[in-house]
C-alpha positions in Angstrom: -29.0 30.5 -73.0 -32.5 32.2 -72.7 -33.7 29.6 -70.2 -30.4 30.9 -68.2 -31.4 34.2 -68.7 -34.8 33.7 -67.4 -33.3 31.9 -64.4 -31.5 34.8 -63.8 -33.6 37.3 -64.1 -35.8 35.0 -61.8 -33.7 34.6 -58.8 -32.0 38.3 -58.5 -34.4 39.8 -56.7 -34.4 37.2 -53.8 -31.8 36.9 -50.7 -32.1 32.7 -52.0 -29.1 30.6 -52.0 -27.9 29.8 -55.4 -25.7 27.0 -56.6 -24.3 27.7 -60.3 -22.9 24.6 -61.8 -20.9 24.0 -65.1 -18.1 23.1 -66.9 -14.6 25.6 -65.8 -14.2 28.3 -68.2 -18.2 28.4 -68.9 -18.8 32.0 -66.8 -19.8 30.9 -63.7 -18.5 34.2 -62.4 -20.3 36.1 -65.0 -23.5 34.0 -63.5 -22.7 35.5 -60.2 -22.1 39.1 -61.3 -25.3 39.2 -63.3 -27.4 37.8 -60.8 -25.9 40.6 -58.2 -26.0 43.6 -60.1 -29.3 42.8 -61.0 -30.3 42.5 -56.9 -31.1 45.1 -54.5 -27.4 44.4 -53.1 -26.2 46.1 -56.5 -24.6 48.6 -54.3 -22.8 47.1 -52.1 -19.9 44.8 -53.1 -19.4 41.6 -55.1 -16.8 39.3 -53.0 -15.4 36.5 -55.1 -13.5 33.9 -53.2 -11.7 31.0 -55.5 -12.1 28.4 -52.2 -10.1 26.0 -54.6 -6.6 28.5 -55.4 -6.4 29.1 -51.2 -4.7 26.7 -48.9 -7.1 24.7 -46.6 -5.1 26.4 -43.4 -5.8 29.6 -44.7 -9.5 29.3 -46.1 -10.8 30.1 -42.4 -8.8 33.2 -41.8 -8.8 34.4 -45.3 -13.1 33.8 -45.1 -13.8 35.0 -41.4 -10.5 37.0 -41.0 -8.4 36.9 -37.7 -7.1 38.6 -35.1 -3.4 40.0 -34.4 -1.4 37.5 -32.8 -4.0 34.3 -33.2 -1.7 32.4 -35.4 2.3 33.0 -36.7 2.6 35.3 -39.2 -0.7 37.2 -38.0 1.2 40.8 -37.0 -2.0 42.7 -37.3 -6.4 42.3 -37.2 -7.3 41.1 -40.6 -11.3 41.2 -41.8 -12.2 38.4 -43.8 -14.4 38.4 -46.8 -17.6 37.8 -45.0 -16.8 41.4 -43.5 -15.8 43.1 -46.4 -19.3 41.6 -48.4 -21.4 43.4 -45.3 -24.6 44.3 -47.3 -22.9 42.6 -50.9 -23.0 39.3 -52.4 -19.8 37.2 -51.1 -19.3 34.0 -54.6 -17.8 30.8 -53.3 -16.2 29.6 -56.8 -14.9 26.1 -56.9 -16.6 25.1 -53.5 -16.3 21.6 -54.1 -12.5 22.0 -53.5 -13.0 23.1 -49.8 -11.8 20.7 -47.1 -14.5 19.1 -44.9 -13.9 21.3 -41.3 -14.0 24.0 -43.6 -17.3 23.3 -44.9 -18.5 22.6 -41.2 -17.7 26.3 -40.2 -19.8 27.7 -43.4 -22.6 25.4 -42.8 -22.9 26.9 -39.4 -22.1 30.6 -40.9 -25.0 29.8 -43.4 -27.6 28.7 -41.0 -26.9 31.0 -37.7 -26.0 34.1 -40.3 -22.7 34.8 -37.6 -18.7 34.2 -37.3 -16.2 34.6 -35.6 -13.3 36.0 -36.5 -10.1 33.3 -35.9 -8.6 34.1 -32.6 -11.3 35.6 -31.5 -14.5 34.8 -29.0 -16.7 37.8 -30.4 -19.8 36.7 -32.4 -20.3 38.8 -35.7 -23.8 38.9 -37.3 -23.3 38.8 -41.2 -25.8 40.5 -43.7 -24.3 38.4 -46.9 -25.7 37.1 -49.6 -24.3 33.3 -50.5 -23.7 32.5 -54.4 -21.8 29.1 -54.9 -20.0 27.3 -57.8 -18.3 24.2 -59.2 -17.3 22.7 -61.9 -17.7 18.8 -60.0 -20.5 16.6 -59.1 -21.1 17.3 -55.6 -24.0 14.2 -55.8 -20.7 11.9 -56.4 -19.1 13.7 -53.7 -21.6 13.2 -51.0 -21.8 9.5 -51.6 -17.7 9.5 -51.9 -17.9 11.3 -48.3 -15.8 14.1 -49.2 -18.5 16.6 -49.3 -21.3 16.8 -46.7 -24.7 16.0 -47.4 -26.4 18.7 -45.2 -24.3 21.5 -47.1 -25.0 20.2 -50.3 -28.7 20.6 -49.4 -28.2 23.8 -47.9 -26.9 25.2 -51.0 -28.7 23.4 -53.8 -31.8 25.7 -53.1 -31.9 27.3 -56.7 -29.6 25.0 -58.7 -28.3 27.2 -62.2 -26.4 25.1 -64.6 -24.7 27.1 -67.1 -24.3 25.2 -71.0 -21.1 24.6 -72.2 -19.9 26.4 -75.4 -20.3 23.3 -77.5 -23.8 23.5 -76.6 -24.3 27.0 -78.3 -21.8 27.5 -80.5 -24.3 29.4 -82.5 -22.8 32.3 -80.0 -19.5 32.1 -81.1 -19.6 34.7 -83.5 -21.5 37.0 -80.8 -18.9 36.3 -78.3 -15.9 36.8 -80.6 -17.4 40.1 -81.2 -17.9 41.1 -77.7 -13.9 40.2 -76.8 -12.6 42.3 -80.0 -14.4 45.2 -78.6 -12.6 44.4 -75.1 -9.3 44.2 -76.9 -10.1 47.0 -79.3 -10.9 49.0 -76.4 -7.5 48.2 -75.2 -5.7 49.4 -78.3 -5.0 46.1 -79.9 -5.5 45.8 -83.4 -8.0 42.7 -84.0 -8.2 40.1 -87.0 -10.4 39.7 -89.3 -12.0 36.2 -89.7 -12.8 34.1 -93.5 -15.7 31.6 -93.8 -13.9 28.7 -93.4 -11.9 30.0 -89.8 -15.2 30.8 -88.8 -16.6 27.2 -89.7 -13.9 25.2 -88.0 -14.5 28.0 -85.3 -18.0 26.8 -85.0 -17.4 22.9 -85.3 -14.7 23.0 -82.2 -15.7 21.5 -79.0 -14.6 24.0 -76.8 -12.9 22.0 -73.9 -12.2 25.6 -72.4 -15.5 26.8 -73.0 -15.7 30.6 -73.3 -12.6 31.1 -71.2 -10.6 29.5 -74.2 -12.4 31.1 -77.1 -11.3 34.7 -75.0 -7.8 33.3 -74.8 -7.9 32.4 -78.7 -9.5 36.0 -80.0 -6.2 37.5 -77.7 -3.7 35.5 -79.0 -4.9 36.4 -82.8 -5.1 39.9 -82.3 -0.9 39.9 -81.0 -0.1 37.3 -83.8 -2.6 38.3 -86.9 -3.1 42.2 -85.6 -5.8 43.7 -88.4 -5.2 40.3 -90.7 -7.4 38.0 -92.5 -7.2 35.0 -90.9 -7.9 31.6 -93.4 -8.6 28.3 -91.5 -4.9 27.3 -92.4 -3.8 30.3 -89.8 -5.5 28.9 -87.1 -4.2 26.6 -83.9 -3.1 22.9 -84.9 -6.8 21.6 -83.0 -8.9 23.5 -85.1 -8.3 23.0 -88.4 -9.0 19.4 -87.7 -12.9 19.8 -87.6 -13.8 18.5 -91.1 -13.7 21.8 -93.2 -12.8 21.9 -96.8 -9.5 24.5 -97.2 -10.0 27.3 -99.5 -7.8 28.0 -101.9 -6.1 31.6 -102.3 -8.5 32.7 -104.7 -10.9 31.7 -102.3 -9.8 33.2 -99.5 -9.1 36.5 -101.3 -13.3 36.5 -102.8 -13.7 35.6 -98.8 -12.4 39.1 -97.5 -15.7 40.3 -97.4 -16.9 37.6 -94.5 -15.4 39.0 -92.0 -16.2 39.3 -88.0 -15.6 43.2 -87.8 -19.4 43.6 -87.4 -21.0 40.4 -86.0 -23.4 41.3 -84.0 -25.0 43.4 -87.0 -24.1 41.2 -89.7 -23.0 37.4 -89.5 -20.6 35.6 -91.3 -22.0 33.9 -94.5 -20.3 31.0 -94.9 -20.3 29.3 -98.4 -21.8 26.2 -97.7 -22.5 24.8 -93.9 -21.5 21.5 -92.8 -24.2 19.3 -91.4 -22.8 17.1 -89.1 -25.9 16.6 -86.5 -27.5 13.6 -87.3 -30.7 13.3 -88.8 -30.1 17.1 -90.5 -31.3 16.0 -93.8 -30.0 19.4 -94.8 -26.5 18.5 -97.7 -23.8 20.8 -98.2 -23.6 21.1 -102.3 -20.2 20.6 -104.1 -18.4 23.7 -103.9 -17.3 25.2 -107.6 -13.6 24.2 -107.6 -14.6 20.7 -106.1 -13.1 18.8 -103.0 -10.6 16.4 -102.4 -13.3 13.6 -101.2 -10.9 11.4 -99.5 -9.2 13.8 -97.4 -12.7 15.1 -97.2 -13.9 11.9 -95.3 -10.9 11.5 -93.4 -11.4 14.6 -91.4 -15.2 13.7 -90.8 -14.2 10.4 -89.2 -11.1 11.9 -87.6 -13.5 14.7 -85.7 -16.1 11.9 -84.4 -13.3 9.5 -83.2 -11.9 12.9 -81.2 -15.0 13.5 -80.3 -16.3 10.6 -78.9 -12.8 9.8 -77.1 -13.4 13.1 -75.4 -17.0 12.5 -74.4 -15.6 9.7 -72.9 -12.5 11.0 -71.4 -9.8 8.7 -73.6 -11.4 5.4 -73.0 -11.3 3.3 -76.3 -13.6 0.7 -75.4 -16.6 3.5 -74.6 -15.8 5.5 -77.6 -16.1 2.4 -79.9 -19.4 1.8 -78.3 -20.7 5.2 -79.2 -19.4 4.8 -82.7 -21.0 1.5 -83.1 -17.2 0.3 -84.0 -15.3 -2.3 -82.2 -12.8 -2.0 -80.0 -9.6 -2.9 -82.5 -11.6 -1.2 -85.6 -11.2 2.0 -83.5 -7.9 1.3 -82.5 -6.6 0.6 -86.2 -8.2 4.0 -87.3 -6.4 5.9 -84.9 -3.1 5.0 -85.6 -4.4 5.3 -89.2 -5.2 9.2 -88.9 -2.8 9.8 -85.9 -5.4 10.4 -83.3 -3.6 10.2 -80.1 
């Protein structure tokens, strides 16, 4: 996240085309905003156009805007986005979704820096600056010929990938924090989080990246408004992630590990998990002992989830990176109901 920082803070201060690329839910968008407000364009306004939510028929007129009468339903002169970004920063999110005539008019729009408006003759000269996203591998997409080459290399000037959350999930805490104080802000009540929540917080894999942790941290604060919240009270997927339950007692000497302060004090967990291999660091026993079995089972239940989404639900790859075969895997997923 520093490295992304420093890229940041890197690129602002040029006009340069940037092309931010991760996984959707990640904060592309939040990418884009930094990277504007921290230009000389900070003034002017931040278009954000979502090029996969709009209908390839109305991209054109919804980018370069059109005039009355040039197609049915057009009862009056519309200015596109380009327009209205005059001086700003105009964010193409989800580019990779936009239909290949489409990306024929912005090539042109990004190397002649004019447009015309649909319906219209009149050249207009554009003073925009061009951030991009996606979530998909536009390489794959050039060879598949559904997304041209000379685009692609028109906009992979300053290429910004930005991690997903399983790759810093030391920031979960931080981020919770940050959302409470949004829906605090708001008037909502938030919960209060236990060492073991925040541990199976921590060992989740995020397939909504930030986007679902925000989602979570909202849905907490309507169902467990000013509450302790124990492992046991969070969502199904999450208390799946190898942690050890507390018992009441537990949770109620646990009150004091709470999230209402992260940034200035983080949770202390009793013991940490070391699931990375090679950690030669050992969780000791906890004092009221485990239930080693149970124990294990979760363990091997979070790799086999694991690996089958690295590998997007193919068996025979997940085996592979498990060092299992194929019907061993298959015999321990019916055995611990991994679907």
């Amino acid at each position: 996240m520093r490295d992304l920082d420093e890229l940041i803070s890197q690129v602002s201060s040029f006009d340069t085309l940037v092309l931010i690329r991760g996984e959707s839910g990640s904060g592309k968008e939040v990418v884009a905003r930094r990277i504007h407000e921290a230009s000389s364009r900070a003034a002017k306004a931040f278009i954000p156009v979502n090029c996969g939510a709009i209908p390839a028929d109305l991209l054109e007129s919804e980018l370069f805007g059109h005039e009355k009468g040039a197609f049915t339903g057009a009862i009056a002169t519309r200015q596109g986005r380009f327009e209205l970004a005059e001086g700003g920063t105009l964010f193409l999110d989800e580019i990779g979704d936009m239909s290949l005539p489409m990306q024929v008019k912005l090539l042109r729009v990004l190397q002649e820096r004019c447009f015309e408006r649909v319906g219209s003759n009149e050249t207009k000269k554009c003073n925009v600056r061009i951030l991009a996203a996606t979530h998909r591998n536009l390489e794959q997409m050039v060879e598949a010929g559904t997304f041209r080459q000379d685009l692609f290399y028109r906009l992979d000037v300053f290429p910004i990938e930005v991690p997903a959350l399983r790759e810093h999930t030391e920031d979960v805490a931080t981020l919770m924090s940050i959302f409470m104080e949004k829906l605090e802000a708001k008037g909502m009540r938030t919960p209060r989080f236990s060492s073991s929540a925040m541990r199976a917080l921590k060992l989740y894999g995020w397939p909504g990246n930030i986007r679902e942790l925000e989602n979570l941290m909202e849905r907490l604060a309507i169902t467990h408004a000013g509450k302790l919240i124990g492992m046991n009270d969070l969502p199904k997927q999450f208390r799946t992630m190898g942690m050890i339950d507390l018992t009441v007692e537990d949770e109620r000497e646990d009150q004091d590990v709470l999230i209402t302060s992260l940034m200035s004090r983080p949770c202390e967990a009793d013991f940490e998990v070391a699931l990375s291999v090679g950690d030669s660091s050992k969780p000791p026993l906890p004092a009221e002992g485990i239930d080693l079995k149970s124990y294990l089972q979760d363990i091997e239940q979070w790799f086999i989830t694991e690996a089958l989404r690295k590998e997007e639900g193919v068996i025979t790859r997940a085996a592979q990176l498990l060092g299992l075969q194929r019907t061993t895997l298959a015999e321990k997923m019916k055995k611990l109901g991994v679907l």
